[in-house]
N, C-alpha and C positions, 0 to 999 in steps of 0.2 A: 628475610626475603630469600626466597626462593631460585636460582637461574639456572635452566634448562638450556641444553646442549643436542643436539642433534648431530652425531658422528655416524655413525649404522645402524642398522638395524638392531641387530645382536646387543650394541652399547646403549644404544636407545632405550629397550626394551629393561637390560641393566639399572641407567638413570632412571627411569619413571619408577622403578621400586625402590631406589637410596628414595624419591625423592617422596613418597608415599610413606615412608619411615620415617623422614626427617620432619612431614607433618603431622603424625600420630604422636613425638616427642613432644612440639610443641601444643599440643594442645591441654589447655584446664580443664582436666578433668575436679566438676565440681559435685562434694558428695555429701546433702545437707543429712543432719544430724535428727531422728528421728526418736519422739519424745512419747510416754506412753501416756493415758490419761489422767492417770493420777498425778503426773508429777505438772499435766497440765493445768488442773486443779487446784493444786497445790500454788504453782508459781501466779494463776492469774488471782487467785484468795491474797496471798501476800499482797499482791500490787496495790488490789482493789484497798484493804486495811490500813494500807501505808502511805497511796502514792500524794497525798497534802499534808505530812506530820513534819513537824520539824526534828532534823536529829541533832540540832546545838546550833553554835554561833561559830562564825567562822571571822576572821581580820581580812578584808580587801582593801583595795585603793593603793595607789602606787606614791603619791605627792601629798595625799590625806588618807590617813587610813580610820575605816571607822567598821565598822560589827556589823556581818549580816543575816539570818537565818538562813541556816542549809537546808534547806529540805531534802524529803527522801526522794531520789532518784531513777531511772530505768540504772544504770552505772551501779547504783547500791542494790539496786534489783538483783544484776546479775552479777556481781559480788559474791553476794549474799549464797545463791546457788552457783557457785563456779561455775557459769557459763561465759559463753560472749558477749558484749553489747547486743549483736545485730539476733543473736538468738532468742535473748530475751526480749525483746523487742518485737520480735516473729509471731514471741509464742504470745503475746501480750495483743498486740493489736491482728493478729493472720491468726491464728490456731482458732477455725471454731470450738466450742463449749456450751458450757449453761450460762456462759457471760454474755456471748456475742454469737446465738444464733441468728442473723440476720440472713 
């Protein structure tokens, strides 16, 4: 939070540029990652190939523990291309293509 003071003119004038800097700091500057189409290609063929396969069995249950199929994941998606969840995920269900021209 911000608090503004009004002393003179001259300091006034001072304060409203600290305080127009101290809101250009806090601001998220957010700068999404731009992908070209091949690799769009690329990632939504893998999904489509993969996203119902099982990749093994995995041990859960915490007081009974019994076997379950892992399947393959958006996580293993972007693994798989060292991206992020939320990118892969973007480029999967957001990026038009030859998948999802709607």
């Amino acid at each position: 939070m911000v608090n503004t003071y009004v002393l003179s003119m001259e300091e006034n004038t001072f304060l409203v540029l600290n305080i127009i800097k101290q809101i250009e700091k806090q601001r998220v500057k957010v700068i999404m990652t731009k992908f070209n189409n091949d690799f769009i290609e690329k990632v939504k063929d893998h999904w489509e190939k993969n996203k119902d396969t099982i990749n093994g069995k995995k041990i859960v249950g915490i007081h009974k523990e019994f076997t379950k199929d892992k399947k393959f994941t958006m996580n293993d998606l972007a693994e798989y291309f060292n991206i992020t969840f939320a990118q892969a995920k973007r480029i999967v269900y957001v990026k038009k293509g030859k998948k999802n021209d709607s």
